[in-house]
C-alpha positions in Angstrom: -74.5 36.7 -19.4 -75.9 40.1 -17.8 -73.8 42.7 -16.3 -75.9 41.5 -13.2 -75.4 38.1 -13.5 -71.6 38.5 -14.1 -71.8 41.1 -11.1 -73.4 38.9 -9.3 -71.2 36.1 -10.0 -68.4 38.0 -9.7 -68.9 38.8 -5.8 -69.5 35.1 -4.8 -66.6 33.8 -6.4 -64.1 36.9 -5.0 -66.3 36.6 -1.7 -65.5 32.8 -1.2 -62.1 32.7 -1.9 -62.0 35.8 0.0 -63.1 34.3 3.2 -61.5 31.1 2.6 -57.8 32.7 2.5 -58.1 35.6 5.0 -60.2 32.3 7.7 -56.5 30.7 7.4 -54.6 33.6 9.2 -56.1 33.0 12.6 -58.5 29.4 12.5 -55.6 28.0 13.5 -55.4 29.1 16.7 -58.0 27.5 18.7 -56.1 24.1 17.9 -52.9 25.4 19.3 -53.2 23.5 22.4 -53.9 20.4 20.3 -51.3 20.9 17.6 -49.0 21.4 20.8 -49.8 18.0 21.9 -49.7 15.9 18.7 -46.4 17.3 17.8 -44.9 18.1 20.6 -44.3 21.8 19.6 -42.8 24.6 21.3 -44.1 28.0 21.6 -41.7 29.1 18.9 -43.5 26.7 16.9 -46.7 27.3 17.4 -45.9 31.0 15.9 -44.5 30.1 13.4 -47.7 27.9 12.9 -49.3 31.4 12.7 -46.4 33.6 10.8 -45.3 31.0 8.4 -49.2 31.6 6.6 -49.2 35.3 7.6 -45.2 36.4 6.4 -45.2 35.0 2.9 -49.2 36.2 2.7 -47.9 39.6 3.8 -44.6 39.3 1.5 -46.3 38.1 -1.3 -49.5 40.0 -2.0 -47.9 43.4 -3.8 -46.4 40.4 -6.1 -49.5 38.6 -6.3 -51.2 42.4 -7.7 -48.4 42.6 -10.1 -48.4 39.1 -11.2 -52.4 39.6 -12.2 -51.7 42.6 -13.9 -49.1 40.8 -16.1 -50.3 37.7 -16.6 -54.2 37.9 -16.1 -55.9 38.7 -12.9 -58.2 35.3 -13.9 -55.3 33.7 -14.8 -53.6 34.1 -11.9 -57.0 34.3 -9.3 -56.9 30.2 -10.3 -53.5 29.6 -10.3 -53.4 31.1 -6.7 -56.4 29.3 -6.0 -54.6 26.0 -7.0 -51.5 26.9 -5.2 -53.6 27.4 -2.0 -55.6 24.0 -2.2 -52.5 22.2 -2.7 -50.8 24.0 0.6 -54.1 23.0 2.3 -53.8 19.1 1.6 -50.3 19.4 2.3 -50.8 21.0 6.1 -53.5 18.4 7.2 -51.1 15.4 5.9 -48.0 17.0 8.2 -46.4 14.3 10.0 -44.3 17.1 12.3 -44.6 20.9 13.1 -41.6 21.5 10.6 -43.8 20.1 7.7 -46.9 21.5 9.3 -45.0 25.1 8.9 -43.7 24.7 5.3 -47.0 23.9 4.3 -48.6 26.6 5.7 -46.2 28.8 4.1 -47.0 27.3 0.5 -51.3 27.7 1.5 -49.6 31.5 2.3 -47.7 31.9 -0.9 -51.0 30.9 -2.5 -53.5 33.7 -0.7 -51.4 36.1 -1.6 -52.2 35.7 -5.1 -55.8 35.2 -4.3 -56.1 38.1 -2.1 -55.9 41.2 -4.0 -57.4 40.2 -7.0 -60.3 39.0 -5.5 -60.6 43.1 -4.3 -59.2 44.4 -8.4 -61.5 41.7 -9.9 -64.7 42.8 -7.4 -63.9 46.8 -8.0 -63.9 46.3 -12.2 -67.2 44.4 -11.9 -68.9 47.1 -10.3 -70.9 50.1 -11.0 -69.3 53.4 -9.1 -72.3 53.9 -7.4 -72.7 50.6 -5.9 -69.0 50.4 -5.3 -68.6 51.6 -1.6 -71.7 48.9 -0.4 -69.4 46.4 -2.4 -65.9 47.4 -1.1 -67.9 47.9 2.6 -69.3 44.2 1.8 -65.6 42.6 1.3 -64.3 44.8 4.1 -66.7 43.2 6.0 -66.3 39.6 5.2 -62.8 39.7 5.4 -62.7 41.0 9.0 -64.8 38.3 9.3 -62.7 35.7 8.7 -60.0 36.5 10.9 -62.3 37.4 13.6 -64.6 33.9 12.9 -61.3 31.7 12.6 -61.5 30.8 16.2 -64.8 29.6 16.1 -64.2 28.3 12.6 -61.0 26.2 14.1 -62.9 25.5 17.3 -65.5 23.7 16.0 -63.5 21.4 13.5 -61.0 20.4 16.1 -63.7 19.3 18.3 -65.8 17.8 16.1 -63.4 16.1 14.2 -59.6 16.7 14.5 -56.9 19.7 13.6 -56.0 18.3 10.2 -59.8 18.7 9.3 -59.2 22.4 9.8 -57.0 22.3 6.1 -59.0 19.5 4.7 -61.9 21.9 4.5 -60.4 23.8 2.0 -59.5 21.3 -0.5 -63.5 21.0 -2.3 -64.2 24.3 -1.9 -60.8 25.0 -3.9 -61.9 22.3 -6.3 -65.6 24.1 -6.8 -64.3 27.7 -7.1 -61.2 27.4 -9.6 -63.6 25.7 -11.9 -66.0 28.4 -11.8 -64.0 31.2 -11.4 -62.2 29.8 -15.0 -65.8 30.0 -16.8 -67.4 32.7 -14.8 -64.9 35.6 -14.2 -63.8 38.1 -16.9 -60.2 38.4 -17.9 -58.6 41.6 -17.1 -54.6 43.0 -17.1 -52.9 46.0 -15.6 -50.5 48.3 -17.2 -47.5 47.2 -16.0 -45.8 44.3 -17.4 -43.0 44.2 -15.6 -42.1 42.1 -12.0 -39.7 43.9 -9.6 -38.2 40.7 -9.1 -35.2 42.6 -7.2 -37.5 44.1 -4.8 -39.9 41.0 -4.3 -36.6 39.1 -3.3 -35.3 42.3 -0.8 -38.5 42.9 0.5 -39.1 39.0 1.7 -35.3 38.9 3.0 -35.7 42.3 5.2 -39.1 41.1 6.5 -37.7 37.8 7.2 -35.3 38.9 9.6 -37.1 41.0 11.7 -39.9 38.2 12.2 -37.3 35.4 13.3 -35.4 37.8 15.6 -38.9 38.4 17.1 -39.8 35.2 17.3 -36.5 33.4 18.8 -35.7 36.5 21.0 -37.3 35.1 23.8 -35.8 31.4 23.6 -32.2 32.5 22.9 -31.8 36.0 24.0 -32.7 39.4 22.6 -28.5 40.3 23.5 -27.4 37.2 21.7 -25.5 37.3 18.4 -28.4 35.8 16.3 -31.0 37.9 17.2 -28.9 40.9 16.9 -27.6 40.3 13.6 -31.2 39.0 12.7 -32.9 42.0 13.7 -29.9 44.5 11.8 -29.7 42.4 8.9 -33.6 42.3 8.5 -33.9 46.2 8.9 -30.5 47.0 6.5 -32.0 44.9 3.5 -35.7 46.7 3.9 -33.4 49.5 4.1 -32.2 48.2 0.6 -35.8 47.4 -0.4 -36.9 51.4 0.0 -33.5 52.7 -2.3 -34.3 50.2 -4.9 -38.0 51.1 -5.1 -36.9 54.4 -5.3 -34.6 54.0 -8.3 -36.4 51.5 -10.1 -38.2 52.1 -13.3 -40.9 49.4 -12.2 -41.2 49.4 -8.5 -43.6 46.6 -6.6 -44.7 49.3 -4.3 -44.5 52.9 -5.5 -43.2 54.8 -3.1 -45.3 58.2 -4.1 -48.2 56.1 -3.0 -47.3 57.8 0.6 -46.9 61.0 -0.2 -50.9 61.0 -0.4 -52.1 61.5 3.2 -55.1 59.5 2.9 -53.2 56.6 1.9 -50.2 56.7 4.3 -52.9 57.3 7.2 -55.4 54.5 6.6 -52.2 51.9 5.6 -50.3 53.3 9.6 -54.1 52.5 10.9 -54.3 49.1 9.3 -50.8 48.0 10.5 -51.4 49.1 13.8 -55.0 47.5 13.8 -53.7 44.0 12.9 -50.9 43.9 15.3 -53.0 44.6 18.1 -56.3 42.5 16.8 -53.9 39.1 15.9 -51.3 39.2 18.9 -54.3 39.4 21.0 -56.5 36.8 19.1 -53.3 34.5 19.1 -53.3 34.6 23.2 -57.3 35.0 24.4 -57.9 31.7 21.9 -55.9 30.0 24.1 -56.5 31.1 27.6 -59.9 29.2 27.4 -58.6 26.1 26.9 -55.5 26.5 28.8 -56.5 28.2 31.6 -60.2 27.7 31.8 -60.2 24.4 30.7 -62.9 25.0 27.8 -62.4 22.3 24.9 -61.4 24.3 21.3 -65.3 24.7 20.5 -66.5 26.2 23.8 -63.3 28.3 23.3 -64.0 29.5 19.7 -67.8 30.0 21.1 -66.9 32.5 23.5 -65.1 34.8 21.2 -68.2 35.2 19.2 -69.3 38.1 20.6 -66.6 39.9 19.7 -66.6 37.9 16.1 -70.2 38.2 15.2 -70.1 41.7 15.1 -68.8 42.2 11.5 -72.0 40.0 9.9 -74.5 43.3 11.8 -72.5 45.9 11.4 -70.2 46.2 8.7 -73.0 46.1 5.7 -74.7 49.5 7.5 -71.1 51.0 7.9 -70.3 50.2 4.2 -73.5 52.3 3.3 -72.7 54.8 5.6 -68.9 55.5 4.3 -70.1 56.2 0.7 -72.4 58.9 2.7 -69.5 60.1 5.9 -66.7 59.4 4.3 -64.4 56.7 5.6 -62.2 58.9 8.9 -65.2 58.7 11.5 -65.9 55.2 10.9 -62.2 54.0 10.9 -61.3 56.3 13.6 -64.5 55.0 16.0 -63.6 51.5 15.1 -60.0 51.7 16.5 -60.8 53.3 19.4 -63.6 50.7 20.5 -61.4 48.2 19.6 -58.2 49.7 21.8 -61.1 50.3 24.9 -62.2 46.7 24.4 -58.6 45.1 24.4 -57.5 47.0 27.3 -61.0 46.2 29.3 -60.5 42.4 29.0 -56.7 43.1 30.5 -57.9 44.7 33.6 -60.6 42.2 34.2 -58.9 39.3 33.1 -57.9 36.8 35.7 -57.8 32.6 35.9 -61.0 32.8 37.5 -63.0 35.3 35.7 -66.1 35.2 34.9 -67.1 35.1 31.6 -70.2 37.7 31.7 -67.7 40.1 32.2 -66.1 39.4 29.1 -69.1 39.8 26.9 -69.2 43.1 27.0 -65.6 44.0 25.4 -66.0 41.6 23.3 -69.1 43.6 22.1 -67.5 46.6 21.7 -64.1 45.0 19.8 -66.6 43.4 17.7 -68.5 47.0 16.9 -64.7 48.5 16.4 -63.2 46.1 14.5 -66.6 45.8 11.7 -66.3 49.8 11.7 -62.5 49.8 10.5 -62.9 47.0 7.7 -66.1 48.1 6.4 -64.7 51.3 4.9 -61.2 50.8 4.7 -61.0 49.3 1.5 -62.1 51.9 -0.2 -60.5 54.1 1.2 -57.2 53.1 0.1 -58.5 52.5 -3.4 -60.1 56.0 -3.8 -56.8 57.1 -3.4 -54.9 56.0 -6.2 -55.7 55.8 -10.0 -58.0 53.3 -11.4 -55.0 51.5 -13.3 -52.9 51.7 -9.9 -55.7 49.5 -8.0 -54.1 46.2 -8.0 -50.6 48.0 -6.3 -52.6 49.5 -3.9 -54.8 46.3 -2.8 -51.6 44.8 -2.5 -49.6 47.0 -0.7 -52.8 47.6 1.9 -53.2 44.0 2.7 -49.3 43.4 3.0 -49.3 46.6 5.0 -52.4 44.8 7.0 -50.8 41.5 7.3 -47.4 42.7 8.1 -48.7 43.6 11.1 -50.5 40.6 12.2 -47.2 39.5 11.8 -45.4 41.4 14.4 -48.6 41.5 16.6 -48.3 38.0 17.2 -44.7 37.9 17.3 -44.5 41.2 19.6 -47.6 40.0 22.0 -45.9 36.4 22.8 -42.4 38.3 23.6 -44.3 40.0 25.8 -46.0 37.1 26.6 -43.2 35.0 27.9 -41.4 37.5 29.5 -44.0 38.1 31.9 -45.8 34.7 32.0 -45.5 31.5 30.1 -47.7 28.1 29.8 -47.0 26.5 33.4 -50.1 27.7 35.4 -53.0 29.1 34.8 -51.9 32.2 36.8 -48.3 32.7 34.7 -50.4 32.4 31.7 -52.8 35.4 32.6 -49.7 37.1 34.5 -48.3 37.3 30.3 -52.0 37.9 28.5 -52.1 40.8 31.2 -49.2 43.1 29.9 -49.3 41.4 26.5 -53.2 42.7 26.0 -52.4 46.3 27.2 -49.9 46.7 24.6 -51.8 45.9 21.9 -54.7 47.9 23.0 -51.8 50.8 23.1 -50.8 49.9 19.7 -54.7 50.0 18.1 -55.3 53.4 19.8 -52.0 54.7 18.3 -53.7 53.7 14.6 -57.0 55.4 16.0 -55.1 58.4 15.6 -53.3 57.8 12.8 -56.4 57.3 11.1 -57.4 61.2 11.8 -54.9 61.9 8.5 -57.7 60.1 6.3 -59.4 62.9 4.4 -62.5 63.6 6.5 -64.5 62.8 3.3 -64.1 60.9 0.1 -65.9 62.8 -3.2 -67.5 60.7 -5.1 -66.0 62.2 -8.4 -62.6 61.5 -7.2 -63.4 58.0 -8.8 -63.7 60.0 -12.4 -60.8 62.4 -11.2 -58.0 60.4 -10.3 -55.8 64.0 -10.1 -58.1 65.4 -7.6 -57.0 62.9 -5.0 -53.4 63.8 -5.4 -54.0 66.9 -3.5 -56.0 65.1 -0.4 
């Protein structure tokens, strides 16, 4: 086989599974209303629907890296692969929410091993000169998914029913782990160690900040759970950072951040995906809720704002190998943030949706700009042999805060609204949109610490980006 066949090969496999794993975060939510219905599920419930896939994705993917570089990134691209089908089955057989969330944490557990070593796998299959078209290419598909998932979920619901919305994934799991067993090459990492310690801290910590978030509402942000919750999550990741410190083997090296570039564009990512997912999470549902739309029409009217990343993201990939990746990130947020807080001050129960289309447009334009070049960004600014720990720690970073996005959003959500009118439900999206259109301009700026352009022969000179 070629170099351009395997290349070639190589970025359909990684682009598949790519699109498959990262659709789950968010295709969910346009059959929230339905899912609500059918199981009688509570609000609590329906985000954990969402954060069950989302937490162990985000906990799991620097262990995922680590458990490719040990064991095989092939070897482990299928197991993940296998993991995630099974997951899948399991969620559109789920006789109640509880089983509906457990499996949606096993389809999680699975992504997270898929995730990053579809970007390693993709990056070692590639010449350096084609690699920021390539990197722009699976920055675009993957913002994408998320953005598409709506639509994606829409569609399914309507045309069939919710559990359709897994059972999609099972042959297309079948077709790829076949393939990607006879069609990828095998390739390791230099660590072969697992920071089993810190995998274990890192879950705990992250765990208990995202139930105090999520029950704060229902029980009381004063009340003993929540505060013991939220302490006990944030003394443990506490933990986390002192054993990463001291450990010969850490799952995420901490020197990673002493590199500006790399701190800045992982800030900018965290704060993009909390603002981008909380807001998803709520504007898939005020169609059907408080327009009345059925999940297709819903998922239809997002596309705007979801299309954008097929037209623009391949020209901003191209242009970050020339610009460098700051403008483009940086330009991205900030249409994003002036989109988000647009549809808040227009948004009512009765508005129309022309005036709509228009920041969706521009969220659309944003969001394509920031995923285009971000990934390689982060990966220009680590070692070739350190790629795997730095696709995973990006993407936890990234889905970490779709995490608390959607968590943060609904507090703010319920405190100011709820679901028993169409008016308290646009009386919560209100407030709960402006904050996370604050939250995505605060990673606009953050992204100004990304180095205002990314040499080429940084690739060859690993040292040289030490000192950006």
């Amino acid at each position: 086989m070629s170099r351009r066949t395997s290349m070639i090969w190589t970025f359909a496999i990684t682009s598949v599974a790519l699109f498959m794993t990262t659709l789950d975060n968010l295709v969910v939510t346009t059959a929230l209303p339905v899912i609500h219905r059918d199981l009688h599920a509570s609000l609590s419930g329906l985000e954990w629907t969402v954060n069950a896939y989302t937490l162990t994705f985000a906990v799991f993917l620097i262990t995922g890296a680590a458990l490719g570089d040990r064991f095989g990134r092939r070897r482990m691209f299928v197991v993940g692969l296998a993991i995630f089908t099974a997951g899948s089955a399991a969620a559109a057989l789920a006789p109640s929410i509880e089983v509906l969330i457990l499996a949606r944490a096993i389809q999680g557990f699975g992504g997270a091993i898929v995730l990053p070593l579809t970007l390693t796998i993709l990056s070692a299959a590639v010449p350096a000169e084609r690699r920021g078209l390539a990197l722009g290419a699976w920055g675009g598909i993957s913002g994408l998914a998320v953005a598409i998932g709506p639509l994606v979920g829409g569609a399914v619901v309507q045309g069939i029913s919710w559990q359709w919305i897994f059972w999609l994934n099972v042959p297309i799991g079948l077709v790829l782990i076949p393939l990607a067993a006879l069609r990828l090459k095998e390739s390791r990492g230099p660590n072969d160690a697992l920071d089993l310690p810190g995998v274990g801290l890192a879950s705990a910590g992250l765990f208990g900040i995202v139930w105090g978030l999520v029950r704060g509402n229902s029980v009381g942000w004063g009340s003993a759970e929540i505060v013991f919750s939220l302490l006990a999550g944030a003394v443990v990741l506490a933990l986390f950072v002192l054993w990463e410190l001291r450990t010969e083997e850490p799952m995420l090296p901490l020197r990673f951040f002493r590199n500006r570039t790399f701190t800045s564009a992982n800030v900018a990512s965290l704060l993009m995906f909390f603002g981008m997912f909380g807001s998803i999470f709520l504007l898939a549902q005020f169609f059907q809720t408080v327009q009345g739309y059925s999940p297709l029409d819903a998922g239809l009217r997002i596309l705007p704002w979801t299309a954008m990343p097929i037209f623009v993201a391949p020209i901003a990939g191209a242009l970050s190998d020339r610009i460098g990746g700051r403008p483009l990130m940086v330009t991205g947020l900030a249409l994003q943030a002036v989109g988000l807080a647009w549809i808040a001050e227009v948004g009512s129960a009765t508005v129309a949706y022309s005036s709509l289309v228009v920041p969706f447009i521009l969220s659309g334009i944003g969001m394509a700009l920031y995923f285009a070049p971000v990934a390689n960004v982060v990966l220009s600014s680590v070692r070739p042999e350190e790629e795997g720990q730095a696709s995973g720690a990006n993407n936890a970073i990234r889905e970490l805060g779709g995490v608390f996005g959607v968590a943060v959003l609904a507090s703010v959500f319920a405190h100011y609204g709820g679901y028993g009118t169409g008016q308290t439900f646009v009386d919560g999206l209100g407030p709960a949109l402006y904050v996370g259109a604050g939250v995505v301009a605060a990673g606009a700026v953050a992204a100004l610490g990304v180095s205002r352009v990314r040499r080429p022969q940084e690739q060859d000179a690993p040292q040289s980006v030490l000192a950006a």
